[in-house]
C-alpha positions in Angstrom: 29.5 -25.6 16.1 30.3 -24.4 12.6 31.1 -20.7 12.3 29.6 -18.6 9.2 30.2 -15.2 7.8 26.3 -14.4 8.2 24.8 -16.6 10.7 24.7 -17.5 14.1 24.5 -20.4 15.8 22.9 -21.4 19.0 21.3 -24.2 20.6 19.1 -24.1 24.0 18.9 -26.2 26.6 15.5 -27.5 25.3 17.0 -28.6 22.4 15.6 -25.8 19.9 18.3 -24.5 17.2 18.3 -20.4 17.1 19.9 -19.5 13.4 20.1 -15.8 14.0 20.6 -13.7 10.5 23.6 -11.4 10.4 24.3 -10.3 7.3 28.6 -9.1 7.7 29.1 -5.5 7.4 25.2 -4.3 7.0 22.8 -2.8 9.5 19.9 -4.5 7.6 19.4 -7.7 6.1 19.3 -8.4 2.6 19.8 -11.9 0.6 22.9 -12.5 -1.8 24.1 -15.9 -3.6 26.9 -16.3 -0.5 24.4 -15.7 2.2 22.1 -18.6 0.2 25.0 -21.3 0.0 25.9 -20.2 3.9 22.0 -21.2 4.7 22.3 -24.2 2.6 25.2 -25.7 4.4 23.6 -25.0 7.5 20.3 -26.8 6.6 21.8 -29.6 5.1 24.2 -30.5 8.4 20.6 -29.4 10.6 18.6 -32.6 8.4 21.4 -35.0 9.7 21.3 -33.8 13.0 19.4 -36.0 15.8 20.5 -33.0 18.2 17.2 -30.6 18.0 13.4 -31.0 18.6 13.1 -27.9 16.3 14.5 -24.9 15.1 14.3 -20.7 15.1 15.1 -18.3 12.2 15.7 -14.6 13.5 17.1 -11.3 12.9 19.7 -10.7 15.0 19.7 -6.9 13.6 18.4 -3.8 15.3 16.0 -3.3 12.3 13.8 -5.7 10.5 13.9 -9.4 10.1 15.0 -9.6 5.7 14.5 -6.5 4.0 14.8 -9.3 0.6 17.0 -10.0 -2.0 20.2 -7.6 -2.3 19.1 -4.9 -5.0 22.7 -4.4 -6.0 22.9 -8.1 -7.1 19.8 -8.0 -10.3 22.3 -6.0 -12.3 25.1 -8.8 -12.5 23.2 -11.1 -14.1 25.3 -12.5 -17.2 21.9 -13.6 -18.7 18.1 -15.1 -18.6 19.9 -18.4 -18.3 22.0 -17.2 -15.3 19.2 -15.4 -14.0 16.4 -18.2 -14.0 19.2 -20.8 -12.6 20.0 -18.6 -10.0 16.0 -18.3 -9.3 15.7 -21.8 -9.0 19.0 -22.6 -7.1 17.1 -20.0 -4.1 13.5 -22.2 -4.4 15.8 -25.3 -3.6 17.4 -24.2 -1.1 14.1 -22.7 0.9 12.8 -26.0 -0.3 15.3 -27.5 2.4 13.9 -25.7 5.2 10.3 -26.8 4.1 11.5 -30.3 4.2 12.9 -30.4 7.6 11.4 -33.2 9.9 11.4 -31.0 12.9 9.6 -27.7 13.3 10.7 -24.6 11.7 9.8 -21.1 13.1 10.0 -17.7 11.5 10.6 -15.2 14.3 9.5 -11.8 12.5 10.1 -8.4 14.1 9.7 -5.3 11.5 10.1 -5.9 8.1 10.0 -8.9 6.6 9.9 -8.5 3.1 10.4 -10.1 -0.8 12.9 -13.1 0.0 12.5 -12.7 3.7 8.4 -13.5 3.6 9.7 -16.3 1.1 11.9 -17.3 3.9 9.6 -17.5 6.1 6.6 -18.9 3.8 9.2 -21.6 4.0 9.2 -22.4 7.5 6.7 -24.6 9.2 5.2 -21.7 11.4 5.5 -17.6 11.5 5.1 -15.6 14.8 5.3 -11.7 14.2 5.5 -8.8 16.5 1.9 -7.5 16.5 2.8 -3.3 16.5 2.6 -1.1 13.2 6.5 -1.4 12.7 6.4 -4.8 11.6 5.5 -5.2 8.0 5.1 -8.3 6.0 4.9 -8.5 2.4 5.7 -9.2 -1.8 6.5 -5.8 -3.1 8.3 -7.3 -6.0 6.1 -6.2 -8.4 7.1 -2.6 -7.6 10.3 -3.4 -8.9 9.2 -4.9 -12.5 9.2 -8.3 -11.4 7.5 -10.9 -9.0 8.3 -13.2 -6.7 11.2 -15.9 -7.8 11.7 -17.7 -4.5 8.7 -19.4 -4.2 6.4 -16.5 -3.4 4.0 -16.9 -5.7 3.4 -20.8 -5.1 3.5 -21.2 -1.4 1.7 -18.2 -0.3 -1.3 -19.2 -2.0 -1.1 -22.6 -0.9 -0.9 -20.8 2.8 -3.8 -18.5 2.7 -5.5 -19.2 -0.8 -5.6 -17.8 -4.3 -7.4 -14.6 -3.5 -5.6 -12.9 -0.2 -2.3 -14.0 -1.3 -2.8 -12.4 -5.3 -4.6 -9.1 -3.4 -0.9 -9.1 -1.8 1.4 -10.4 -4.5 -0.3 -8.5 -7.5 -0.3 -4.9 -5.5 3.2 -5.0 -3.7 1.4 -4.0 -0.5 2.3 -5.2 2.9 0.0 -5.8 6.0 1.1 -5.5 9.9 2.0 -8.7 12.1 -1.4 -8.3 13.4 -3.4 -8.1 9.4 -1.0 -10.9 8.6 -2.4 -13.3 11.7 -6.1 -12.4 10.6 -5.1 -13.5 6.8 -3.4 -16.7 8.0 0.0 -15.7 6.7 1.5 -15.6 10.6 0.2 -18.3 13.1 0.5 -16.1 15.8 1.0 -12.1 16.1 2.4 -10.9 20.0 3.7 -8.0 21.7 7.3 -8.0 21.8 8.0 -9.4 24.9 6.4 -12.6 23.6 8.1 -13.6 20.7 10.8 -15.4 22.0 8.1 -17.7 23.8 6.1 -17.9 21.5 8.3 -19.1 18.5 9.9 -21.6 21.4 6.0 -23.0 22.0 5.9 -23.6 18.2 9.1 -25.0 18.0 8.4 -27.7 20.4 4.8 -28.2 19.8 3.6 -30.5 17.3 0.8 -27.8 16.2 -1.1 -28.7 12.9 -0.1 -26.3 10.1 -3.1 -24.0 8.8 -4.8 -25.9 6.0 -6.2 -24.1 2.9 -10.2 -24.1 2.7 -12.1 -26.6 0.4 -13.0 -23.4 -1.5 -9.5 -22.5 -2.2 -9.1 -25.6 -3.3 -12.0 -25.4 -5.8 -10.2 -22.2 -6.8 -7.5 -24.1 -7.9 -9.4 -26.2 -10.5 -8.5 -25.9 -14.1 -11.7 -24.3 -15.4 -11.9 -22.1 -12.1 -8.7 -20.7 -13.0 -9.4 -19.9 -16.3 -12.2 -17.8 -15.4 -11.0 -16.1 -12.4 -7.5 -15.4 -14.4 -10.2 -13.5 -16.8 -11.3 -11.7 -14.4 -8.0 -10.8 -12.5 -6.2 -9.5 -15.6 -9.6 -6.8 -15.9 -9.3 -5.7 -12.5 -5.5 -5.1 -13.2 -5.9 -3.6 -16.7 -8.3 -0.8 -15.0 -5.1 0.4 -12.9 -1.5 -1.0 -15.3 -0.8 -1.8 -18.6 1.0 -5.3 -19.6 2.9 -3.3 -21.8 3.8 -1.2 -18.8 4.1 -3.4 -16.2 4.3 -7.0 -17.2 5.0 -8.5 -13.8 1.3 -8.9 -12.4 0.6 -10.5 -15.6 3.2 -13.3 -15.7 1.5 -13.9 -12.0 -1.7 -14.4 -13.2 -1.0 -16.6 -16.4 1.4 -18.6 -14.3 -1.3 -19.6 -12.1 -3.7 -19.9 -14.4 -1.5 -22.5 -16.5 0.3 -24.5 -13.5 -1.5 -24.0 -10.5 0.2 -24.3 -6.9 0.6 -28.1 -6.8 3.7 -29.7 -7.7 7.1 -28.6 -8.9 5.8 -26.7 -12.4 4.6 -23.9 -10.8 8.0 -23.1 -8.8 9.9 -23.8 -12.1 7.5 -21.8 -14.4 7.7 -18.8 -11.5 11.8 -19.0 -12.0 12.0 -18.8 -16.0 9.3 -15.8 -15.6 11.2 -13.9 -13.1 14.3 -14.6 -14.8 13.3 -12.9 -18.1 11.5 -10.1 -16.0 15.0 -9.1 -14.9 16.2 -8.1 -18.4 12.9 -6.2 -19.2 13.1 -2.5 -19.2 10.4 -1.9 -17.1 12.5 -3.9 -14.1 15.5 -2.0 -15.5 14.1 1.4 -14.8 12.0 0.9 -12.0 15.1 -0.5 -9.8 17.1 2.4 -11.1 13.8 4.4 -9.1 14.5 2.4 -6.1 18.4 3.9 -5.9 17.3 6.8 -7.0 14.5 6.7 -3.6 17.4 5.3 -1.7 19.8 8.1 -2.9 17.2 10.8 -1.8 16.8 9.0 1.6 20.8 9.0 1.9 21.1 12.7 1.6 19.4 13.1 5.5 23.1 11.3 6.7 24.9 14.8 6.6 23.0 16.0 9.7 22.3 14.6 13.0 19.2 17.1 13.4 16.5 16.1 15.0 13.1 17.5 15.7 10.7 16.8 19.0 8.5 19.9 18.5 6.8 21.3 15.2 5.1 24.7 15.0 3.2 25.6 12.0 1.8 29.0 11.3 -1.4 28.7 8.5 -3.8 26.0 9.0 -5.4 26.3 5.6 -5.1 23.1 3.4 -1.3 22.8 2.8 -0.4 24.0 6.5 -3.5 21.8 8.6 -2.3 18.7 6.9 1.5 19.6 7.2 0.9 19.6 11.1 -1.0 16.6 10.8 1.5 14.4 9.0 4.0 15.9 11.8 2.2 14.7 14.5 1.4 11.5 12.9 5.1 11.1 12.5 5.1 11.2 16.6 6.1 14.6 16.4 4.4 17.1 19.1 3.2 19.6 17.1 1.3 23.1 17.4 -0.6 24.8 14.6 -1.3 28.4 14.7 -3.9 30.7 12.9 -6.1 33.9 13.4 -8.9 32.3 14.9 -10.2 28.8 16.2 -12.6 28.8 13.1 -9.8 28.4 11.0 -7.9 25.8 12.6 -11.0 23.8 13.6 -11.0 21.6 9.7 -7.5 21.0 10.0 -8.3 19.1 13.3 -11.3 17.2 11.4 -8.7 16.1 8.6 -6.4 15.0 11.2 -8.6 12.4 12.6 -9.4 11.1 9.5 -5.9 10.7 8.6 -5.0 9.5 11.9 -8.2 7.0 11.9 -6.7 5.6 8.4 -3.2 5.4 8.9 -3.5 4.2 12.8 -6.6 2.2 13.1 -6.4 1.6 16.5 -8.5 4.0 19.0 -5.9 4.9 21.1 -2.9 5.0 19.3 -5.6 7.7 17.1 -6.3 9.5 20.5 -2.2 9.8 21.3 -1.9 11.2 17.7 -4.8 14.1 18.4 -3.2 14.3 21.6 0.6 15.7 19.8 -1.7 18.0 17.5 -2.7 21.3 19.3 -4.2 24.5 18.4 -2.0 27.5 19.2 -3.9 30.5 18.1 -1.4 32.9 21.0 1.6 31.9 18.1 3.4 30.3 22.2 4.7 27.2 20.3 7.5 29.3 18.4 9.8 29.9 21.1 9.8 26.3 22.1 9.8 24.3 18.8 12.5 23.4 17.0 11.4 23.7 13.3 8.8 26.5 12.2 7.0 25.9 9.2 5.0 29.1 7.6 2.6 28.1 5.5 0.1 31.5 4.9 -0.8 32.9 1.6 1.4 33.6 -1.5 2.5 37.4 -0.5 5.7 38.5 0.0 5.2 41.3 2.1 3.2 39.3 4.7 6.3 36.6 4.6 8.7 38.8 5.4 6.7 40.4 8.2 5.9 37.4 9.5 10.2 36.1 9.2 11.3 39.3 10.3 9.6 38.5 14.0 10.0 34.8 14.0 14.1 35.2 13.9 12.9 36.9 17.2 11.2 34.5 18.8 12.5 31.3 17.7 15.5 29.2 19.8 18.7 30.4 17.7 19.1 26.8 16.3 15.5 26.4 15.7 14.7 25.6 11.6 12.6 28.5 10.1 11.2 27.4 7.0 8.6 28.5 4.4 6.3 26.5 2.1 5.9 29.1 -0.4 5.7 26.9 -4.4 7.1 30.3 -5.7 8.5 33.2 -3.7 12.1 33.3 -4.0 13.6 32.8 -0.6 16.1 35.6 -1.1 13.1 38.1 -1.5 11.9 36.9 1.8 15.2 36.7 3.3 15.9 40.5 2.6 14.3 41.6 5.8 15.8 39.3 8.3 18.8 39.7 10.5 19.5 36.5 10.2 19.3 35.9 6.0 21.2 32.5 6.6 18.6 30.9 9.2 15.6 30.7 6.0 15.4 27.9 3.8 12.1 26.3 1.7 10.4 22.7 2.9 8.0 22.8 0.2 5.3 20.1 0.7 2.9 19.1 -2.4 -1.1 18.4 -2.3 -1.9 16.1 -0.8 0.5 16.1 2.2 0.0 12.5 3.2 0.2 11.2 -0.3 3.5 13.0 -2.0 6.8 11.4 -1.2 8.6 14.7 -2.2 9.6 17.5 -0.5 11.6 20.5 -1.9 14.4 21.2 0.5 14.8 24.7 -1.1 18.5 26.7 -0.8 18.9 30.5 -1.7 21.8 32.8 -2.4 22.3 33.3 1.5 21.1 30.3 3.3 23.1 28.7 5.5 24.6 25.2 4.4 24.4 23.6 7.4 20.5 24.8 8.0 19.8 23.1 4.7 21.4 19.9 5.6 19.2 20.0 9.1 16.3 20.5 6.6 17.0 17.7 4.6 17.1 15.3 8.1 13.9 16.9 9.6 12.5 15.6 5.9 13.3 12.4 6.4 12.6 12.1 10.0 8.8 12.6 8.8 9.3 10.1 6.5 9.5 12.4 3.0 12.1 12.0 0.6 13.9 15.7 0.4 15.2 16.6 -2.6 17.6 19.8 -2.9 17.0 22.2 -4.9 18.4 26.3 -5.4 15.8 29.0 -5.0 14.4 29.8 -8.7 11.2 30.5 -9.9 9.1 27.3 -9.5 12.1 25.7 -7.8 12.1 22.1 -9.5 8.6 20.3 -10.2 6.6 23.4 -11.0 9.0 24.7 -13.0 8.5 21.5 -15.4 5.1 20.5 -14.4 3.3 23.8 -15.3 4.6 24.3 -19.2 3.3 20.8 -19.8 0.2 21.7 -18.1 -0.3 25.0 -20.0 0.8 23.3 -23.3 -2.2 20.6 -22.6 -4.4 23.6 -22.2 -2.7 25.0 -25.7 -3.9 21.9 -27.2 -7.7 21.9 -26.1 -7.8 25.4 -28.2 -6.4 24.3 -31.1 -9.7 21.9 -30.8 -8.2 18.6 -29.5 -10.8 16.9 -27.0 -9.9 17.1 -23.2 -10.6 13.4 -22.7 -8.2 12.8 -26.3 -5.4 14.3 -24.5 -5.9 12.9 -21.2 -6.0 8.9 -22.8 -2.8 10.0 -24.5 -0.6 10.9 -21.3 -2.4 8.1 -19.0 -1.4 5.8 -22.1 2.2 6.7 -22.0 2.6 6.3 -18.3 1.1 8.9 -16.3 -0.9 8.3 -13.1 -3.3 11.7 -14.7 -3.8 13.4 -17.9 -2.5 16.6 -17.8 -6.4 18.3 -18.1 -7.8 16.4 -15.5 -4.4 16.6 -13.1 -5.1 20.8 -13.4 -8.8 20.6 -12.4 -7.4 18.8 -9.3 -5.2 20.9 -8.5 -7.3 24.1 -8.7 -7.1 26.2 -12.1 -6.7 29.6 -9.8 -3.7 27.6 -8.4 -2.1 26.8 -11.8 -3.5 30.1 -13.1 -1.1 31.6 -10.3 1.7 29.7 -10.8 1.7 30.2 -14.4 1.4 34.3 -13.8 4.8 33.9 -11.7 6.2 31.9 -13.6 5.4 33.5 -17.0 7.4 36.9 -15.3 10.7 35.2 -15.2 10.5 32.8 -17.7 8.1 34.5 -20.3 5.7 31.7 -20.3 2.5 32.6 -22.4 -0.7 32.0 -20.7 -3.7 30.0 -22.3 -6.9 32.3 -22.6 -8.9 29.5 -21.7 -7.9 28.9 -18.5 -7.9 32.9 -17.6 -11.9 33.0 -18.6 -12.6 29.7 -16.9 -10.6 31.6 -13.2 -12.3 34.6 -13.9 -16.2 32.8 -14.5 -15.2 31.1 -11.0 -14.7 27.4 -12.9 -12.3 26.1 -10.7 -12.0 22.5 -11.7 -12.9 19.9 -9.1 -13.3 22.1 -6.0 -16.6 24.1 -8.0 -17.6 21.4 -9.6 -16.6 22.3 -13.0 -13.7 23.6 -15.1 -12.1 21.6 -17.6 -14.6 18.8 -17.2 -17.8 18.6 -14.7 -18.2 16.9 -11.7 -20.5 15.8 -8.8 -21.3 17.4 -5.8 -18.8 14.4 -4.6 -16.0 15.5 -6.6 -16.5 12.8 -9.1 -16.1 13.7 -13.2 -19.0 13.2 -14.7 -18.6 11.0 -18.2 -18.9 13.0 -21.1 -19.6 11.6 -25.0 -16.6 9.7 -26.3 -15.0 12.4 -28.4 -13.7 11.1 -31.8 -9.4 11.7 -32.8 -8.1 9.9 -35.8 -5.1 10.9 -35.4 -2.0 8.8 -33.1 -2.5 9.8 -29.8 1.5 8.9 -29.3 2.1 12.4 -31.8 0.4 14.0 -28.6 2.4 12.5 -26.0 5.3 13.3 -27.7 4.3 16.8 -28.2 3.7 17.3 -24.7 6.6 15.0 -22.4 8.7 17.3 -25.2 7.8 20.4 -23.3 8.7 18.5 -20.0 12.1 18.3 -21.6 13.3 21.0 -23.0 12.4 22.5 -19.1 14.1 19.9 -17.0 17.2 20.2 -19.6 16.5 23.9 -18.6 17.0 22.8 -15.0 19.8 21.6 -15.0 21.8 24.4 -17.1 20.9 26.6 -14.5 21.6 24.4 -11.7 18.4 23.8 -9.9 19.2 20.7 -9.2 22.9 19.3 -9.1 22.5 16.2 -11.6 20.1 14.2 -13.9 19.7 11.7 -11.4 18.1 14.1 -9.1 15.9 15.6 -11.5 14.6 12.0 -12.6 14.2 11.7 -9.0 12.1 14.6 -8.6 9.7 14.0 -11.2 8.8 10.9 -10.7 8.4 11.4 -6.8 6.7 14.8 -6.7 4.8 14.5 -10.3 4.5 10.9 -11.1 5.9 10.6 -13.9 5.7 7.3 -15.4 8.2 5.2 -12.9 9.1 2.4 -15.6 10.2 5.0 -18.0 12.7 6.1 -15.4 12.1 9.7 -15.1 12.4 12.6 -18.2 16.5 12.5 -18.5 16.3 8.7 -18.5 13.9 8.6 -20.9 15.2 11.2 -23.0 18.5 9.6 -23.3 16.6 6.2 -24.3 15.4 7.9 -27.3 18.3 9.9 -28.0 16.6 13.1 -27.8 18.6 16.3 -28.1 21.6 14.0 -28.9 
């Protein structure tokens, strides 16, 4: 049998062909052009063969089935013309395996993603794993573009027009077990039944699942005119097409070719093609080495954690623990009394319940997650997180007998968003054994965490910090103890420069539509009444000490009349006993709502060029990083230095 560089070959006594994916020199699989012709050879010598009844495609990696198209590759593109060819040159080849007389099997164990689910749309049949870990999915769009391999043609022929554009139009992916109930898989097993039961398929002359008549009606001319009309709202209300084009070229693709024939493939090729040369796709796969760089950083350490203690179960410290323990982490969570550990647990089994689904798997998560109020978990855990109120005599008490009581190697770290570590530190024995793990609201949502270094920490401490992030599935970004550290520091003079503007007698919802119009996930108004105007008004107190940062009256009188934002019910804007803003009157601006933006991402720049002259983080890459991971800020603009240097600002 034939030998390859990144396939393996291996018939069965029962005549079924196992083409086991290795991609040379990787731990995961991802699709190049050589890795294409390597499958193309191998298909076209498998349709002349009389030898098999039918045939497997598998991982033969430790993680994941196809993690998609190699990355690296989009930025070698000569031009559109290269680009689309190459598109089209993939949709042929998969076209092959389509084609085959015998049965074709996808055999999916974790991720199977981009390319690989365009792989594996390819094949006759699809068997996945059935536990969380496998995850099956389009997440092109995330990267500015959509599918080019087929994606967005066969998956709706599979399990019609509207499952398969909720999936290709979002980027999200669904489990083994979601992707059987949606008809993408034809079967979803426990582990030790895959090889079975992608042999049964292989052999079995099974009829493919066949698309509804209503899909089918979907796919009428005038039925995809209007639903087109309808999609392209329900996407407006969340992107822009200026924004993000990707979703769009979806939709208009559909609604002008259809899924039958060979138009649509070809029309999803010359769209994808030109996507790749777009900004938006530019920047936003810059994002994804910037998330990959973040994610590398963990490599320096071989930490790893089996027991979390965390002392404060108020908002940020209750759903710290919880994440922990969601992670498979056993976890204990101290406070003064039961009564204040008690809501933590309540959030924990609603975030549990969401993220888990399944009873027990919930019930094994409440099981990791135990109230400690005796403080016994400290001597046994192997990273401390404190998490109490914003005073830095209490934290340095508090340090001063932990270094006592903790396992020498244990992590002792503090979420404080502005103490500077080498205030706390001061106290301790042990100045070196301290570093920041600062978590943002809400826990479960933020990617970021601030892996936080002072004057005296210890090197190697940080570099266990930065793994313990990643082991609980943050993205840890370094930063040296200053005042606000990294995204406060930035965030809050754009915050307080929004607030700046409301006085000068520009409408709150004015300069809200301007920010949300340039990118942001929340106007800068709105994003402080979420997070608590006694929170920014603290922040911007701190800050204003070291950095002489002027504070807004407005938002001092609306702290001090107990107008809180969201959390009261009213600060900046109202809202329902729900939490919900209630609409106001349209306010009238005649004025470009850009010369607002500008004015404000301006004082987002001049800090984060602040930043890095002192050194809070080590390069512009990180910063980007940081912003766009622990503020949002808009991903297809790349991040502030990125988008700075587009528009040659301060050049």
């Amino acid at each position: 049998m034939k030998q390859y560089n990144h396939w393996r070959l291996e018939g069965d006594t029962d005549q079924v062909l196992w083409i086991a994916f290795d991609k040379q020199n990787a731990s995961v699989n991802t699709i190049n052009q050589e890795i294409m012709e390597e499958l193309s050879d191998i298909l076209d010598g498998l349709a002349k063969s009389t030898d098999y009844k039918g045939v497997v495609i598998a991982s033969a990696k430790k993680q994941g089935f196809i993690a998609g198209a190699d990355i690296s590759q989009f930025g070698k593109f000569k031009d559109v013309e290269e680009s689309i060819h190459l598109l089209r040159r993939g949709q042929l080849i998969f076209d092959k395996i389509e084609n085959l007389k015998i049965p074709s099997v996808a055999l999916i164990e974790g991720f199977c993603l981009g390319g690989g689910l365009e792989l594996a749309l390819a094949c006759r049949y699809r068997v996945a794993e059935e536990g969380a870990k496998t995850r099956l999915g389009l997440p092109e769009v995330k990267l500015g573009i959509h599918p080019g391999w087929g994606g967005t043609v066969r998956l709706p022929r599979l399990i019609g027009v509207p499952r398969a554009f909720n999936l290709i139009l979002s980027g999200h992916t669904v489990t083994g077990r979601a992707a059987a109930k949606l008809g993408l898989v034809d079967a979803a097993v426990p582990k030790r039944h895959l090889i079975n039961a992608a042999k049964y398929y292989a052999l079995q002359s099974a009829k493919p699942r066949q698309v509804s008549l209503l899909n089918k009606v979907i796919n009428i001319k005038i039925v995809r005119t209007l639903l087109a009309a309808y999609l392209r709202k329900k996407i407006k209300a969340k992107v822009s097409s200026a924004h993000y084009p990707a979703p769009f070229c979806v939709i208009d693709n559909w609604e002008q070719c259809g899924i039958d024939g060979n138009g649509p493939m070809e029309r999803e090729a010359n769209t994808c093609g030109k996507l790749f040369f777009s900004e938006t796709s530019e920047n936003l796969v810059r994002v994804f080495f910037l998330q990959e760089r973040l994610k590398g950083l963990a490599k320096e350490s071989a930490f790893t954690s089996r027991h979390v203690h965390v002392i404060g179960a108020g908002t940020m410290g209750g759903d710290i623990a919880a994440w922990c323990a969601l992670q498979g982490m056993h976890v204990t969570l101290q406070d003064r009394e039961a009564k204040f550990i008690a809501p933590a647990i309540k959030r924990a089994a609603i975030l549990f319940k969401e993220k888990l689904k399944e009873p027990h798997l919930v019930q094994k998560a409440m099981d990791r997650l135990q109230p400690d109020i005796a403080g016994l978990g400290v001597a046994r855990a192997d990273v401390i997180i404190e998490a109490i109120y914003e005073n830095l005599a209490a934290k340095q008490a508090l340090f001063k007998l932990l270094e006592t009581q903790a396992k020498p190697e244990a992590i002792l770290a503090t979420n404080t968003s502005s103490i500077l570590l080498d205030d706390i530190n001061s106290v301790m024995q042990a100045p070196e054994r301290l570093v920041g793990i600062h978590f943002f609201n809400p826990v479960a949502k933020m990617l970021l965490v601030e892996v936080v270094q002072g004057h005296r920490s210890s090197a190697s401490v940080v570099a266990n910090a930065i793994a313990f992030a990643r082991q609980i599935d943050r993205l840890p970004l370094p930063v040296k103890s200053s005042p606000g550290f990294l995204v406060n520091r930035v965030l809050m003079p754009y915050l307080l420069q929004s607030v700046e503007m409301l006085e000068e007698g520009i409408p709150a919802t004015v300069i809200d539509k301007a920010m949300t119009d340039f990118g942001m996930p929340m106007g800068p108004i709105a994003l402080a009444d979420t997070v608590g105007l006694d929170v920014c008004l603290s922040v911007a107190t701190y800050l204003g000490q070291h950095l002489d940062t002027p504070i807004p009256a407005r938002l001092v009188s609306l702290v001090e009349r107990g107008k809180l934002g969201r959390k009261t019910g009213s600060g900046f804007y109202q809202y329902t006993k729900n939490g919900k803003p209630i609409k106001s009157k349209a306010a009238t601006y005649d004025k470009p709502l850009t010369d607002i933006a500008d004015r404000l991402v301006l004082r987002m720049l001049n800090e984060s060029f602040a930043c890095l002259r002192e050194g809070v983080v080590t390069d512009a890459d990180l910063l980007d990083a940081g912003m766009i991971f622990g503020t949002g800020f808009a991903p297809f603009r790349g991040g502030p230095m990125r988008y700075a240097k587009g528009k040659n600002i301060f050049e």
